[in-house]
C-alpha positions as CSV (number, residue, x, y, z in Angstrom):
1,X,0.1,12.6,7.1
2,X,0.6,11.2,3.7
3,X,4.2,10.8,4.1
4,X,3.3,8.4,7.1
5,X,1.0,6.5,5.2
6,X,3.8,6.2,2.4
7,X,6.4,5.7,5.1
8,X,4.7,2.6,5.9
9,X,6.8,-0.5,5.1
10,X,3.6,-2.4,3.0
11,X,3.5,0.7,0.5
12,X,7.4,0.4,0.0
13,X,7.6,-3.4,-0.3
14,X,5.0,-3.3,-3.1
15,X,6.8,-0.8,-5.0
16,X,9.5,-2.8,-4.8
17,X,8.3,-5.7,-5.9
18,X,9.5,-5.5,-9.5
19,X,12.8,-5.2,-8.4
20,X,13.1,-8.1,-5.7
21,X,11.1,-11.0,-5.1
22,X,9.2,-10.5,-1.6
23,X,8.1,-13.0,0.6
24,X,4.6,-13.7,1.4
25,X,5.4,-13.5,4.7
26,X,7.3,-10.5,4.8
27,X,4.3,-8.9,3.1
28,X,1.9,-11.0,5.5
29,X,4.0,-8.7,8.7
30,X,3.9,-5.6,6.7
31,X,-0.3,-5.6,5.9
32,X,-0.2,-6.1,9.7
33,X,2.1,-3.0,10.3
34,X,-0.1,-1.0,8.3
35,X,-3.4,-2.2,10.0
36,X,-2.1,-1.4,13.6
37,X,-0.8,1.6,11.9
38,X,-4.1,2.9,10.5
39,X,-5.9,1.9,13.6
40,X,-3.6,3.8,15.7
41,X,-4.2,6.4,13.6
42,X,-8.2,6.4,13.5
43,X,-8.0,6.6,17.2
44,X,-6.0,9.4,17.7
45,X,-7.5,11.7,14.9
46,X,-10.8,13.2,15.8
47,X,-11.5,15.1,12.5
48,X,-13.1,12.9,9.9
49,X,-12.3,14.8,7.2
50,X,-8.9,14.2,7.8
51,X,-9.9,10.5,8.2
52,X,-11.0,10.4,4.7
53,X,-8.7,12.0,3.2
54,X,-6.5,9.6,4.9
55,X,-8.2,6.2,3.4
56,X,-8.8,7.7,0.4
57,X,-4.9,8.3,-0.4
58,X,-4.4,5.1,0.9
59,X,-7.5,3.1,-1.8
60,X,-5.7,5.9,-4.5
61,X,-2.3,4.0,-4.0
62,X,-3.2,0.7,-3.6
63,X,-5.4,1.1,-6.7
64,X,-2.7,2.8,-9.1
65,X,-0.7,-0.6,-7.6
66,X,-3.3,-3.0,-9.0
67,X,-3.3,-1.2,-12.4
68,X,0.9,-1.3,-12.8
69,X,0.7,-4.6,-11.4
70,X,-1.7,-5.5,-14.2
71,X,-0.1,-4.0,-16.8
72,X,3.4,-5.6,-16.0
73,X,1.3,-9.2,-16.1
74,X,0.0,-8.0,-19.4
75,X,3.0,-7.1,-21.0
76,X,4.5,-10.5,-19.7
77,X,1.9,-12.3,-21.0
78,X,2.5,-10.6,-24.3
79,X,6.0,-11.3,-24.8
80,X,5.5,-15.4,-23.6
């Protein structure tokens, strides 16, 4: 379960954004993938509980995203 929510190509383009520049379309199509993904997903799985698990791991990473992301910003901001 959580390796198909990692698998998912929106998860690995932001954790390589530090290393490449990516396009906003090509993370435009991979939100997409991920919304088809998770609705596919929340249709097929009857148990909530694994439903919420789910989203939560989902918010977790996207969170712990927003904090590197703002730390990188910081520590560019820093050194300008």
């Amino acid at each position: 379960m959580v390796k198909q929510l990692l698998g998912q190509r929106f998860f690995r383009l932001l954790s390589e954004c530090s290393q490449r520049k990516v396009s906003a379309s090509e993370l435009t199509e991979a939100i997409e993938e991920l919304a088809t993904h998770v609705a596919d997903f929340s249709i097929n799985e009857q148990d909530y509980s694994v439903l919420l698990r789910y989203f939560s791991f989902g918010l977790h990473r996207l969170k712990s995203y927003r904090v590197w992301f703002e730390q990188e910003k910081n520590a560019l901001s820093a050194s300008n």
